[in-house]
C-alpha positions in Angstrom: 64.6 62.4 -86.8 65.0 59.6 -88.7 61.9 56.5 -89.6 63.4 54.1 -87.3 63.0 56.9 -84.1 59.4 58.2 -85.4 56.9 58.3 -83.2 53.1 57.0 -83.8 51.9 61.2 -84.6 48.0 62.4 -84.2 46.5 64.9 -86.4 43.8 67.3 -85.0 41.4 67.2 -88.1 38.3 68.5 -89.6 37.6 65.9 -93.2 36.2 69.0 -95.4 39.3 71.3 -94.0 41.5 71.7 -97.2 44.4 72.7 -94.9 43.8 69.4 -93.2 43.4 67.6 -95.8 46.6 69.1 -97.0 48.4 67.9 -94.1 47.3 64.2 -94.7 48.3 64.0 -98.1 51.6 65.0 -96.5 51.9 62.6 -94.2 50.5 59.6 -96.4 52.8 60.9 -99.0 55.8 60.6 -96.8 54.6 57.4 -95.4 53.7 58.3 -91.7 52.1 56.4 -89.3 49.4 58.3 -88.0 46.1 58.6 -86.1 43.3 61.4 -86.4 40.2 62.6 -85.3 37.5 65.7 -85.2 37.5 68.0 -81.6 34.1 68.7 -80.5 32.9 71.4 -81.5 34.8 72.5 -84.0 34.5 76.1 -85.5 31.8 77.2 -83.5 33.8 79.0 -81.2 33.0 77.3 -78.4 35.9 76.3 -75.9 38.1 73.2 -76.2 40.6 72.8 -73.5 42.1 69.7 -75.2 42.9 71.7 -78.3 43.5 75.0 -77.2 46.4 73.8 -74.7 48.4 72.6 -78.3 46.5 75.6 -80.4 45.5 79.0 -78.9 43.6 79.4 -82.0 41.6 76.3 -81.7 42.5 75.7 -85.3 42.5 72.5 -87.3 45.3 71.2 -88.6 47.3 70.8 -85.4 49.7 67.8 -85.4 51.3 66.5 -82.0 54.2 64.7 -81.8 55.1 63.2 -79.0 55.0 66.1 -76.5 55.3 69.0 -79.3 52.2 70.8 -80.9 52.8 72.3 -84.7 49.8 74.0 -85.7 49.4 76.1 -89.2 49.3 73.6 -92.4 52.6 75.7 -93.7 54.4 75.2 -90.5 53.5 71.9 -90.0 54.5 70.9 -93.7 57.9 72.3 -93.2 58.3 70.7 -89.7 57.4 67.2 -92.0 60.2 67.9 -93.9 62.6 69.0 -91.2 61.4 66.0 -88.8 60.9 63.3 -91.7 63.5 64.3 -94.1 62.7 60.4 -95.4 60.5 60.9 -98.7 61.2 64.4 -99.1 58.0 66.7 -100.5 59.7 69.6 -101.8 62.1 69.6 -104.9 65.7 70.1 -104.7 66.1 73.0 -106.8 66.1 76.4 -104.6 63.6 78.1 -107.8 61.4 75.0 -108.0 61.0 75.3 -104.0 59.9 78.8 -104.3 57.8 78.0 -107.2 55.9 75.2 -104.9 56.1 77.6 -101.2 54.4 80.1 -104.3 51.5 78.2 -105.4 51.3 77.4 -101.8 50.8 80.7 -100.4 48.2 81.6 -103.2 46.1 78.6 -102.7 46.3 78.7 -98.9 45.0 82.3 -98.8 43.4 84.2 -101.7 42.2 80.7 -103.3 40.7 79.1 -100.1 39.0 81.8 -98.8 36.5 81.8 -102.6 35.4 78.4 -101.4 34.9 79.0 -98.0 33.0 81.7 -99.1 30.9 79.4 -101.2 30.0 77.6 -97.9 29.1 80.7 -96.1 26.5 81.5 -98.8 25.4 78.0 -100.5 25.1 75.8 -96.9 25.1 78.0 -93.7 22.7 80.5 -96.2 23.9 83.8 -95.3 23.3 85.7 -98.4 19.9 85.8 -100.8 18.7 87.3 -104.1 21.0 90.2 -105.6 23.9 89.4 -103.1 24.2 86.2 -103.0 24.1 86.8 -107.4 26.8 89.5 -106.9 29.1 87.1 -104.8 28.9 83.9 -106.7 29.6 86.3 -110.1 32.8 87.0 -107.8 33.6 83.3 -106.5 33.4 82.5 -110.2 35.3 85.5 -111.6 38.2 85.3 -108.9 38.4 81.5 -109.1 39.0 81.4 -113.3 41.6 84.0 -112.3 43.5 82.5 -110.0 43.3 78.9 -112.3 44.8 81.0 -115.1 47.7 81.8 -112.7 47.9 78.1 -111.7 48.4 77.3 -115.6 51.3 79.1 -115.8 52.7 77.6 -112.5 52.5 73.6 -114.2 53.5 75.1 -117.5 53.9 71.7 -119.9 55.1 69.2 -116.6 52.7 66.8 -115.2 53.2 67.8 -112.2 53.6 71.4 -109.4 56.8 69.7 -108.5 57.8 69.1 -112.0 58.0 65.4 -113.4 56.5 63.8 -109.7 53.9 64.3 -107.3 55.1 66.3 -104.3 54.8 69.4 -101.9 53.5 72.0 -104.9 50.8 69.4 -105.9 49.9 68.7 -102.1 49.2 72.3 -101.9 47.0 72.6 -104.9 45.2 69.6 -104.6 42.5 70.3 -102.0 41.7 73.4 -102.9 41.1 72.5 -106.6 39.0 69.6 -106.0 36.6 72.2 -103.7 36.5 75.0 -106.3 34.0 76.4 -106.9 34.4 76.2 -110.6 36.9 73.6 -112.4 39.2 74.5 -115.4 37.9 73.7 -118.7 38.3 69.7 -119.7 41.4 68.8 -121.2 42.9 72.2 -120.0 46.6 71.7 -118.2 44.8 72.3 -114.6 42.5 70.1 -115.7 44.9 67.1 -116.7 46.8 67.2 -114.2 43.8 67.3 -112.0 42.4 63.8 -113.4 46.6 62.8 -112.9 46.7 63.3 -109.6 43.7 61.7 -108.6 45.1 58.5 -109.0 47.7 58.8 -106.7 47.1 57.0 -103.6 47.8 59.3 -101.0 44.8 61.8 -102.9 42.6 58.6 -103.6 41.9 58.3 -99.6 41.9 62.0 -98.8 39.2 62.8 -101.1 37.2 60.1 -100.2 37.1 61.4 -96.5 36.7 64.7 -98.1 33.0 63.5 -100.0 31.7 61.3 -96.7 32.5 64.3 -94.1 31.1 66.8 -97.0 27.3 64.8 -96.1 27.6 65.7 -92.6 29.1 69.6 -93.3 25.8 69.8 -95.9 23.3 68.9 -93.1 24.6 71.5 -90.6 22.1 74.4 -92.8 21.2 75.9 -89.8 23.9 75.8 -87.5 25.2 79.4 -87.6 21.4 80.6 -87.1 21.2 83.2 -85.0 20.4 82.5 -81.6 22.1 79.0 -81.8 25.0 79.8 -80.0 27.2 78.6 -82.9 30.0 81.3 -84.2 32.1 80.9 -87.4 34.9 82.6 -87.7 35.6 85.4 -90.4 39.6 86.0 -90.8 42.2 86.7 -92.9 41.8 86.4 -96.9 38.4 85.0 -95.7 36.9 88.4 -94.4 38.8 90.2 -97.0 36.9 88.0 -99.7 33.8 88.7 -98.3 34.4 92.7 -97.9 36.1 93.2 -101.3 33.2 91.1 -103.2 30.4 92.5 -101.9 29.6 90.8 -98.9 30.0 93.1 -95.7 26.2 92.8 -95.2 27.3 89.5 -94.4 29.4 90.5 -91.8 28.0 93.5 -90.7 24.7 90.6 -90.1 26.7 88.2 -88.4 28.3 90.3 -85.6 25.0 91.9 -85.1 23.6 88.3 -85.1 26.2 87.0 -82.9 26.6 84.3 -85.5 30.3 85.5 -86.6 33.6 86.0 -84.6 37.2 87.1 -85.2 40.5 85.4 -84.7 42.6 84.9 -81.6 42.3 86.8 -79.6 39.0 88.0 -80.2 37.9 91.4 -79.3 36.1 92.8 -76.5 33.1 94.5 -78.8 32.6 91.3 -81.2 32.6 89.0 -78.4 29.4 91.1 -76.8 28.0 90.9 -80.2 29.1 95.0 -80.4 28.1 96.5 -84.4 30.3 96.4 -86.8 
């Protein structure tokens, strides 16, 4: 599809989602016209016909063009790319593209899930004393790791994609700027970090990142039990939690009714069955 045939696209969006934050860098990087806004509701498992007719998962990101619905920040990347080939994200060389779809994949799962974790504990309180200690010990021992990795990734180039800004540093971005701990100063990560913050495209992202992170603070109590609210525990998220010493935390929340699964969810969680 080429710019002159593009169509005005809208981006189902959450501001503090790093996926969907992901996705707008994308699009403002690739110079696409595009509207956005929150479902109601978001997250708390409740239902959402006008997203879960384009997203069974009731999921943000979901992008719709036109008549088509691409959800899954990966997919939706490469359908960018495919759709938009116009200011192309991903480098030419077939090594460097694995390189970026590498740093990717790391950042999207094992990477996101430490600081969604942190929200879990920090603002919707779901740990205390010795477990929240032992977990945020493991946010900050599993993060360091996984910057170490990162290092060797960007090596002595400015940049994920090598000497400019595209689809590596896209992936990277978010997630860095919501770590839980940040590289040492004048590190590489660190650098390139303070680089890439001046790039237009990142400029406006974060700043929708730090006004929706207000609201996301002030929600505390949302996913108290007996508020109705569920967040859901999948993937490299639950993983995190049971590998670091958090399945109190889950074993709590299905007991509580305060936690659910992904699509589709199961019979025993959904009647707030034990774990």
């Amino acid at each position: 599809m080429s710019s002159s045939n593009k169509s005005k696209l809208f981006l189902h969006n959450h501001p503090v989602s790093s996926y969907a934050q992901k996705v707008r860098i994308a699009l403002r990087e690739k110079q696409l016209d595009f509207d956005f806004a929150t479902p109601p509701a978001l997250g708390s498992g409740a239902a959402n016909p006008s997203l879960s007719s384009q997203n069974p998962r009731l999921e943000v990101p979901t992008l719709v063009d036109g008549d088509f619905a691409i959800f899954d920040s990966t997919i939706i990347l490469q359908y960018l790319e495919d759709a938009y080939p116009e200011h192309p994200l991903l480098p030419t060389d077939a090594k460097e593209k694995v390189r970026a779809r590498h740093v990717e994949e790391i950042c999207d799962t094992t990477y996101e899930a430490i600081n969604w974790a942190y929200g879990e504990v920090n603002v919707f309180g779901r740990a205390d004393g010795e477990e929240k200690e032992r977990l945020q010990a493991e946010m900050k021992r599993q993060t360091i790791e996984i910057q170490t990795w990162l290092e060797t990734q960007l090596g002595d180039r400015p940049y994920f994609n090598g000497e400019t800004f595209g689809y590596g540093d896209v992936c990277v971005a978010p997630i860095y700027n919501r770590s839980v701990v940040k590289a040492p100063a004048n590190s590489k990560l660190d650098l390139w970090y303070q680089r890439i913050k001046g790039q237009e495209s990142v400029k406006t992202t974060f700043g929708e990142f730090e006004e929706g992170l207000k609201a996301f603070k002030a929600m505390g109590g949302a996913f108290a039990k007996g508020r109705g609210m569920r967040r859901e525990y999948r993937d490299y998220r639950l993983e995190f939690m049971v590998k670091s010493g958090g399945l109190g935390v889950v074993r709590r929340g299905i007991e509580d009714g305060t936690v659910r699964f992904g699509w589709p969810e199961g019979g025993p969680v959904r009647e707030k069955g034990s774990l």
